[in-house]
C-alpha positions in Angstrom: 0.0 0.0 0.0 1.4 3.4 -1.1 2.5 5.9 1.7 2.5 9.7 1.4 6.5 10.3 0.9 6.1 13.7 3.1 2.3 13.2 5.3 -0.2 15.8 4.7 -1.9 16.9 8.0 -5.7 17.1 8.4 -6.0 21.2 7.7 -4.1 20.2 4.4 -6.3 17.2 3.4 -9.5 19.2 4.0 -8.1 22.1 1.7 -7.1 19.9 -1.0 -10.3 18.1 -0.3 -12.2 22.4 -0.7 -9.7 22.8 -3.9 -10.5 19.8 -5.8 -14.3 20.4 -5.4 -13.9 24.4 -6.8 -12.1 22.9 -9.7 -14.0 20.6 -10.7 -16.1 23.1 -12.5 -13.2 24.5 -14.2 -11.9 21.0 -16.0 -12.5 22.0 -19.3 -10.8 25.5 -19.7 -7.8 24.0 -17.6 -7.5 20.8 -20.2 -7.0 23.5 -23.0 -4.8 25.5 -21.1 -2.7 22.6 -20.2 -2.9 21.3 -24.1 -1.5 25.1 -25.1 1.3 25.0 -22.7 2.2 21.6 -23.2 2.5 22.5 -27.0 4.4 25.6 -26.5 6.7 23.7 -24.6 7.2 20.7 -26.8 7.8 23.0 -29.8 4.7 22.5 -31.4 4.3 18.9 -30.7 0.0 18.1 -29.8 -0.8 14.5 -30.3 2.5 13.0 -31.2 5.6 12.3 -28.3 2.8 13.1 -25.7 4.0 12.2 -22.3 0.5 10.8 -21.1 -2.3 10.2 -23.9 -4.5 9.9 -21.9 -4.9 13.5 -19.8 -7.8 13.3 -17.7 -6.6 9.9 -16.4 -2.9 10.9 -16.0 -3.1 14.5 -15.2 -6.3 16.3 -14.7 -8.0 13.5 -12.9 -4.5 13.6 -10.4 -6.7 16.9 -8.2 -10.1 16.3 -9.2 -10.0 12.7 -8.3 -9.5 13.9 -4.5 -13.1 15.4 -3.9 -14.0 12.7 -2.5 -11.6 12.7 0.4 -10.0 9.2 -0.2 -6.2 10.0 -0.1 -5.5 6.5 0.4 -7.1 5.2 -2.4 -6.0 8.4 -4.5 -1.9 7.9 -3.4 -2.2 3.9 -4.3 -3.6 4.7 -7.5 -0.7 6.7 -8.5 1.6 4.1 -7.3 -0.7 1.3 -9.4 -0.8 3.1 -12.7 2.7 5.2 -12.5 4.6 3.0 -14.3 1.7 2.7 -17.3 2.2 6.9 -17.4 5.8 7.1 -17.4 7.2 3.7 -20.3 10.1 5.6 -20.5 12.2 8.0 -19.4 11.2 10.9 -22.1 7.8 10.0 -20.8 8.4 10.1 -17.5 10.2 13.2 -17.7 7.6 14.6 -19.8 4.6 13.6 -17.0 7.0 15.7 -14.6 6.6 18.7 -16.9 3.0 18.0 -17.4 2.7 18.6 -13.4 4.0 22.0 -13.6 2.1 23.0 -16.4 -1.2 22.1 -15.0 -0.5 24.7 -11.7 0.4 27.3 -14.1 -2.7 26.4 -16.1 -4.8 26.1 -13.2 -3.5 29.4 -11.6 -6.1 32.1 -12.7 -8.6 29.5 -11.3 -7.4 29.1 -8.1 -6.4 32.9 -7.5 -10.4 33.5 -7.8 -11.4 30.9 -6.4 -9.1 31.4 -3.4 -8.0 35.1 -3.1 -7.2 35.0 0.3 -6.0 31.9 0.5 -4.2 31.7 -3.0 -0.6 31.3 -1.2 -1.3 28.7 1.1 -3.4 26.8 -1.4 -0.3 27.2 -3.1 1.9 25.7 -0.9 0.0 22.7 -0.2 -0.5 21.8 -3.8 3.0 21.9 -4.0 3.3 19.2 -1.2 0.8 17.3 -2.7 2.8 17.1 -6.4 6.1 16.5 -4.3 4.2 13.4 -3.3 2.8 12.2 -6.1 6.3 12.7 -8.2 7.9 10.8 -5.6 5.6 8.1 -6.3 5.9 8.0 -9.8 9.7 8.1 -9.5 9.2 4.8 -7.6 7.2 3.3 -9.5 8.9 4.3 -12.8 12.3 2.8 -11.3 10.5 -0.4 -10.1 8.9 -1.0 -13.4 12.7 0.0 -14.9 14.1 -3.1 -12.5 11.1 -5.3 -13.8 12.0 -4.6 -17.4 15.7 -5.6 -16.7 15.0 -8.6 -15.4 12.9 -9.6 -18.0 15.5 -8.7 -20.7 18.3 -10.4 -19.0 15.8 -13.7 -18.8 14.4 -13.8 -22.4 18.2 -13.1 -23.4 19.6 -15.8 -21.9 17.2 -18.5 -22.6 17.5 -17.4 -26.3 21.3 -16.9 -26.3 21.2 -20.7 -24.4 20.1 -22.8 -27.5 22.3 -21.9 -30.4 25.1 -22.1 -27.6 24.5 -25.3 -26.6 24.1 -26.6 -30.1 27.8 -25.0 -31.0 29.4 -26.6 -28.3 27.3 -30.3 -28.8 28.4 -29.8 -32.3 31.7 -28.9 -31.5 32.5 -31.4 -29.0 31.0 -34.2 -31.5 33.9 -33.4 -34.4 36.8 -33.4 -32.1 35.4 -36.8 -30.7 34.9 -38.2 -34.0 38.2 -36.6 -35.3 40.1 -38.3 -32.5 38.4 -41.3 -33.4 38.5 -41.2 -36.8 35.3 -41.8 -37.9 34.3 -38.7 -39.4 33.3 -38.1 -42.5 34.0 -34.8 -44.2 30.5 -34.7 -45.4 29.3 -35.1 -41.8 32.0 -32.3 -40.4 31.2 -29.8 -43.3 27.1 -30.3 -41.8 28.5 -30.5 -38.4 30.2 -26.9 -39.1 27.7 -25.3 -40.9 25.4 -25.6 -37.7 27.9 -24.0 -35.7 28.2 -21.1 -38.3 24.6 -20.6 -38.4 23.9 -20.9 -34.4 26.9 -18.3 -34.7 25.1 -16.3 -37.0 21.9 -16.5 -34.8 23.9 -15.3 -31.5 25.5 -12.2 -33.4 21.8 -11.1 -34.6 20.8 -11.4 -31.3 23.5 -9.5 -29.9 22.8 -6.8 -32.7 19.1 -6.6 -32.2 19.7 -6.3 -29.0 22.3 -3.2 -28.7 20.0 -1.6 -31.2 17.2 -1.8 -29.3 18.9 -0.4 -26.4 20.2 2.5 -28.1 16.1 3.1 -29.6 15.3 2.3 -25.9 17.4 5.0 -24.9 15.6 8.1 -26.3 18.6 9.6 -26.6 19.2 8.8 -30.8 19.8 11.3 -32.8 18.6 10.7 -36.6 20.9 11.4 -39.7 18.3 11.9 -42.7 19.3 11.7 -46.0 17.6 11.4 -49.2 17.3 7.7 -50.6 15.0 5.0 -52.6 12.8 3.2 -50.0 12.2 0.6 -52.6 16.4 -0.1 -52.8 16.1 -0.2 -49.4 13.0 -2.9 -49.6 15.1 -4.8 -52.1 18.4 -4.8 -49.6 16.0 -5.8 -46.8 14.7 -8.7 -49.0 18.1 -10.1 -50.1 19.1 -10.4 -46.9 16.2 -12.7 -45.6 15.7 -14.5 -49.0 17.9 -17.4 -47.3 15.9 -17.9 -45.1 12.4 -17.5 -47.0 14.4 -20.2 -49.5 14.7 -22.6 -46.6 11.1 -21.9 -45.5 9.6 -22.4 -48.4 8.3 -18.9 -48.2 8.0 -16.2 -51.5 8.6 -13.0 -51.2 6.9 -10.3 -53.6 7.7 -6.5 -54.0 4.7 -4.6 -54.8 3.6 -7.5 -56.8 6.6 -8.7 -58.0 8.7 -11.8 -57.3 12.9 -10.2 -57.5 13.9 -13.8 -58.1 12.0 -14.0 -61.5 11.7 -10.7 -62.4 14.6 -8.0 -61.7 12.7 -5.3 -63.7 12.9 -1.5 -62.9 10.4 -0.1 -60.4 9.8 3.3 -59.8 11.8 4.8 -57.1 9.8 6.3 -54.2 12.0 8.8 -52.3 12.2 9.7 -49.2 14.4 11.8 -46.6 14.7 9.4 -43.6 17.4 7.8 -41.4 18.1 5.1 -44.1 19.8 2.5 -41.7 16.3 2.7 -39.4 14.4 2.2 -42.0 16.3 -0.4 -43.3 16.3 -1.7 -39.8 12.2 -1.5 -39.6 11.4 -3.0 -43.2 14.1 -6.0 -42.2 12.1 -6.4 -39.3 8.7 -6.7 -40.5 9.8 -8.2 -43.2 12.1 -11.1 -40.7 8.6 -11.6 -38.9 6.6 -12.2 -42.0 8.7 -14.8 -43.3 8.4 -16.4 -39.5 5.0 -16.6 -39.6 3.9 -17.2 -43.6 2.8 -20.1 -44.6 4.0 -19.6 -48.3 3.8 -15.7 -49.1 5.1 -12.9 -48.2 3.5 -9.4 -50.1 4.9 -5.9 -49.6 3.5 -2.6 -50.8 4.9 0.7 -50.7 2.3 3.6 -52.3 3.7 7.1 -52.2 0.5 8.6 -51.3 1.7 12.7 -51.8 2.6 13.5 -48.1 3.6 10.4 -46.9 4.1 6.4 -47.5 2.7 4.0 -46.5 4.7 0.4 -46.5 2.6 -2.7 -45.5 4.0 -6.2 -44.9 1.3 -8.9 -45.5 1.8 -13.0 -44.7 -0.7 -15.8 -45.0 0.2 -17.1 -41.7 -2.6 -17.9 -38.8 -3.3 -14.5 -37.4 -3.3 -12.7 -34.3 -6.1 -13.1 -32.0 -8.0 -9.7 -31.4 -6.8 -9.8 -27.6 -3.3 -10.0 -28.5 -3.8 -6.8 -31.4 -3.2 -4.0 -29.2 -0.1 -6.1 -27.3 1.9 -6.5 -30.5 4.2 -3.9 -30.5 5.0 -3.6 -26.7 8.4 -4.5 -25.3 8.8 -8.2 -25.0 6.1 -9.1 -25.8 5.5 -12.9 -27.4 2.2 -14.2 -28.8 0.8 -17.4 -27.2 2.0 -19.8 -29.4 4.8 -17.2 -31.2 8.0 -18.3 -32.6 11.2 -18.1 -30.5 12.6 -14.5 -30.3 13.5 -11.8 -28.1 10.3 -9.9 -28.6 12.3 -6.7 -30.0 11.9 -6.6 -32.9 8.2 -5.0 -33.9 8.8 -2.9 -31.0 11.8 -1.3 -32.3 10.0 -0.7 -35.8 7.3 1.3 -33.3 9.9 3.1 -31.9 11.8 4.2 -35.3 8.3 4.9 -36.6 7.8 7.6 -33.5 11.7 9.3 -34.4 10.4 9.9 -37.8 6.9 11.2 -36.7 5.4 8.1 -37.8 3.0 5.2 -37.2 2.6 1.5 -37.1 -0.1 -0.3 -36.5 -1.4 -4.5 -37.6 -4.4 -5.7 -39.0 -5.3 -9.5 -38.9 -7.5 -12.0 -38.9 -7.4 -16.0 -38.0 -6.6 -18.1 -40.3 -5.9 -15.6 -43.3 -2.4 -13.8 -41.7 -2.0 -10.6 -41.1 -0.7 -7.0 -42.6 1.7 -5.2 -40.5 1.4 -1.3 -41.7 4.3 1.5 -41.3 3.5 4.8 -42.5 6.2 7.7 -43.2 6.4 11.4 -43.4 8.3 11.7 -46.9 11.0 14.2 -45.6 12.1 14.5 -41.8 13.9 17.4 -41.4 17.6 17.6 -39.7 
């Protein structure tokens, strides 16, 4: 159960108790206030890189939720949901800012609502959002100790196979070798499983550092002007092994690259080609996991942005599991082995480049995994 970090005292409960009743009347104006300030501050930014979507439950609701006199309930609340407002540290930064601006935005309200009191209503506002950050704080760095955990676990037990398999492998040639009786058709297949469970360690490793840095909020794009569809064809080149082996085709806005090399026409775009790269590998890497024979990808240059969509005839996602798909670590019922980084690292080069993803699906028939583009981001 969540404690106050500093207590309030009975006078200050009952006048938080008086201020969250007068404002209650006042929500609306305050909300656009709020929304102004929050935009000024975030140079413009409304919808997109909000700290908390979500403002009456995050924000506004934090004082008006206290009418009712529950502090207890109201403190454990915060301590609940905190980590669900602050995902991140930009977010839970952001949610700090957020506080402040909703006292300046609130101000003119409380100065006539409270004239004589405006100062000490003041004050124990101020206690109350020391509180309340403190409690977010905590629960932010709890949730931060969660997600480490979890990391470190799904890391190892995917690092675990392909190392055992190199060192069962490994251990069988020198046996046979001392031995004798090993062929050097049976060592060349004997090696090549090693190479490839290497191969499978050093993606890990890769996907893994890059989502960290994404993870980080701290990267810092380098646009330049490039085809998206050379891009596409780069990504698809280097998974074509693996669709080969799968059994799985691959088609480019209609076209198979295997049968047909012909020219398309270049869509360009101004973008952090290596992310982009990185997301279209990544949808494309979890089509050809989950296809049963076809993999389809369209790119439309639609005049202010694109729009790239990667569709598979695999079994679908269940409805439930829709909105789940792109969160950190997080693995279908059922899903294939992985770290559960990769869709959630297209979502978060999507959001550097002022972007969207989102997945459509239905059982039995696959599903379309969409990433839409602005067609220059700016330096």
């Amino acid at each position: 159960m969540a404690k106050e970090i500093v207590a309030l005292n009975p006078d200050d409960k009952r006048l938080l108790v008086e201020v969250a009743g007068a404002m209650t009347k006042f929500e609306e104006d305050i909300a656009q206030k709020w929304d102004d300030l929050y935009a000024k501050a975030r140079n413009g930014l409304r919808e997109k890189d909000r700290a908390v979507k979500n403002y009456k439950e995050a924000v506004r609701l934090l004082l008006t939720s206290l009418s009712d006199g529950d502090f207890e309930g109201y403190f454990n609340r915060i301590d609940e949901r905190g980590a669900d407002f602050a995902k991140t540290k930009e977010q839970y930064e952001n949610l700090i800012l957020s506080f402040h601006l909703y006292e300046e935005a609130s101000f003119p309200y409380l100065q006539s609502s409270f004239t004589d009191r405006i100062n000490l209503v003041l004050n124990v506002l101020d206690h109350l959002y020391h509180n309340v950050i403190a409690l977010l704080a905590r629960a932010y760095f709890r949730e931060l100790e969660r997600e480490r955990e979890k990391f470190v676990n799904i890391l190892a037990h995917d690092l675990k196979n392909p190392l055992m398999s190199i060192i069962g492998f490994s251990n069988i040639i020198m046996d046979k070798n001392r031995e004798g009786t090993l062929s050097r058709e049976k060592e060349d297949t004997y090696l090549k499983i090693i190479r490839d469970n290497g191969v499978r360690i050093s993606t890990l490793i890769d996907s893994t550092l890059n989502y960290g840095k994404l993870k980080s909020g701290k990267f810092i794009l380098s646009p330049s002007s490039f085809d998206l569809v050379e891009v596409t064809k780069e990504a698809y080149f280097s998974l074509l092994p693996a669709a080969e082996k799968a059994g799985i085709a691959i088609f480019i806005n209609g076209h198979d690259l295997k049968e047909e090399m012909g020219q398309q026409h270049p869509i360009e775009i101004s973008a952090d080609r290596d992310l982009i790269l990185r997301a279209v590998g990544n949808y494309l890497s979890n089509a050809v996991k989950y296809a049963r024979s076809k993999v389809s990808v369209s790119m439309q240059d639609r005049g202010e942005d694109i729009l790239i969509s990667v569709e598979d005839d695999g079994a679908g996602i269940p409805q439930n599991e829709i909105n789940l798909i792109f969160e950190d670590y997080y693995m279908a019922e059922g899903g294939k082995p992985g770290t559960g980084l990769g869709l959630p690292s297209v979502r978060m080069i999507a959001e550097l480049h002022n972007g969207k993803t989102w997945v459509e699906s239905e059982m039995g028939k696959g599903s379309t995994f969409y990433l839409r583009l602005t067609k220059k981001q700016e330096k």
